[in-house]
C-alpha positions as CSV (number, residue, x, y, z in Angstrom):
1,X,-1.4,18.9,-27.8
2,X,0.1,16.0,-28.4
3,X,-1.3,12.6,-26.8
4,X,0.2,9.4,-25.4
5,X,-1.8,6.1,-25.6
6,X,-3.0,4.7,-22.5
7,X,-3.5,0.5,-22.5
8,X,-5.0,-1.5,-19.4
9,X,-6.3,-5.0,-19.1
10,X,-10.1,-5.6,-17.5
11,X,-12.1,-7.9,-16.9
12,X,-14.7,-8.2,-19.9
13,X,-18.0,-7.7,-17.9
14,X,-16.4,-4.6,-16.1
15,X,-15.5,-3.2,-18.4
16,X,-19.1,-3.7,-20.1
17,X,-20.7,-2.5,-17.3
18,X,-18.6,0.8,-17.3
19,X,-19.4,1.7,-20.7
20,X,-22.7,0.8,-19.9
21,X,-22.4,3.6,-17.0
22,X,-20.3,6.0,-18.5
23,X,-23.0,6.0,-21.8
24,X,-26.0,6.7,-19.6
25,X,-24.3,9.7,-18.0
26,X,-23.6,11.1,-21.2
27,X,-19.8,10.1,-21.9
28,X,-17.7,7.4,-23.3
29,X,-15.0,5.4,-21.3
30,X,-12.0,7.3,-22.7
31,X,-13.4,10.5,-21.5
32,X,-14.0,8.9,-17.8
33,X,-10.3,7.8,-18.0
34,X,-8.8,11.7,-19.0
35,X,-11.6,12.9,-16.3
36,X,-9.7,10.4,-13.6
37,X,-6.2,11.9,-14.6
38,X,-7.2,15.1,-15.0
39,X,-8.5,15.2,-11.3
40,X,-5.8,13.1,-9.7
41,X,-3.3,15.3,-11.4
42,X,-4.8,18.5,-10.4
43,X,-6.0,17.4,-6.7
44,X,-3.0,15.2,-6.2
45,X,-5.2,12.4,-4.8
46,X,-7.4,9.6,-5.7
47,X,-11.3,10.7,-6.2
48,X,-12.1,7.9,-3.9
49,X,-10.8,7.0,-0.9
50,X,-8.3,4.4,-0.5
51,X,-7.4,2.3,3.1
52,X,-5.6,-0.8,4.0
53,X,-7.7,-3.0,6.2
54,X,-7.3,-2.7,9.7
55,X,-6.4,-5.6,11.7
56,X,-7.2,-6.0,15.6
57,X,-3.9,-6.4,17.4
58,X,-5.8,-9.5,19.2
59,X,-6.3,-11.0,15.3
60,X,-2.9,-10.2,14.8
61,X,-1.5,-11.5,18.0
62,X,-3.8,-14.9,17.0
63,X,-2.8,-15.3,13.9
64,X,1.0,-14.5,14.6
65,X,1.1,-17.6,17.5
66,X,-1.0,-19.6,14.7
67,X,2.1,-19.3,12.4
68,X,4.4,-19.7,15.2
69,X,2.3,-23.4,16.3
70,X,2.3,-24.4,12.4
71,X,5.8,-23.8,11.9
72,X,7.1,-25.6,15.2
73,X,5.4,-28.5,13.3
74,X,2.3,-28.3,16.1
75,X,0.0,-27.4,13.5
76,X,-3.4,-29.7,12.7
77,X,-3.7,-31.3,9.4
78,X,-6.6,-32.1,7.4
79,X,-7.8,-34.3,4.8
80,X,-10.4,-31.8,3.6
81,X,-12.1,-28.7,4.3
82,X,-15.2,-30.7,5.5
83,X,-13.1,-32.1,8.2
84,X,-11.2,-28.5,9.3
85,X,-14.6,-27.4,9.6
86,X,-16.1,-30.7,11.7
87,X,-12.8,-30.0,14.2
88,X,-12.9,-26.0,14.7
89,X,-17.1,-26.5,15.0
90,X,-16.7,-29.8,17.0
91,X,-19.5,-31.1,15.0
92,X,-20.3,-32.4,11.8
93,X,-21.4,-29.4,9.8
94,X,-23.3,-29.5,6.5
């Protein structure tokens, strides 16, 4: 069988913590890798699942007339978050 190598860039403690994972159930990280192709290959599917978030369509609807406000140049500036905060909460906040 011949074999093709397989790069990918991860975060350092990750991937530290996946070997770390991968060692105590007996198996290294390359073999967890070929075990994840292996399945998605042969189940056609991710072992996990997968989902975009859902949205409400009243969020939606908000944050659509939001965009709509900002870009007819009615939108609110601010100097900093602190003061964002002190308008939405109508107080001064911590």
């Amino acid at each position: 069988m011949k074999t093709a190598l397989v790069q990918a860039r991860v975060d350092e403690k990750l991937k530290k913590s996946a070997d770390n994972f991968f060692e105590q159930v007996g198996m290294d990280t390359a073999t967890a890798i070929r075990m994840f192709l292996i399945y998605t290959t042969a189940h056609r599917e991710l072992p996990f699942k997968v989902a975009a978030p859902e949205y409400s369509p009243e969020l939606v609807k908000a944050v659509m007339a939001s965009e709509k406000e900002y870009r007819a140049g009615k939108g609110k500036r601010y100097a900093s978050v602190d003061d964002a905060f002190d308008d939405i909460l109508g107080e001064k906040h911590a």
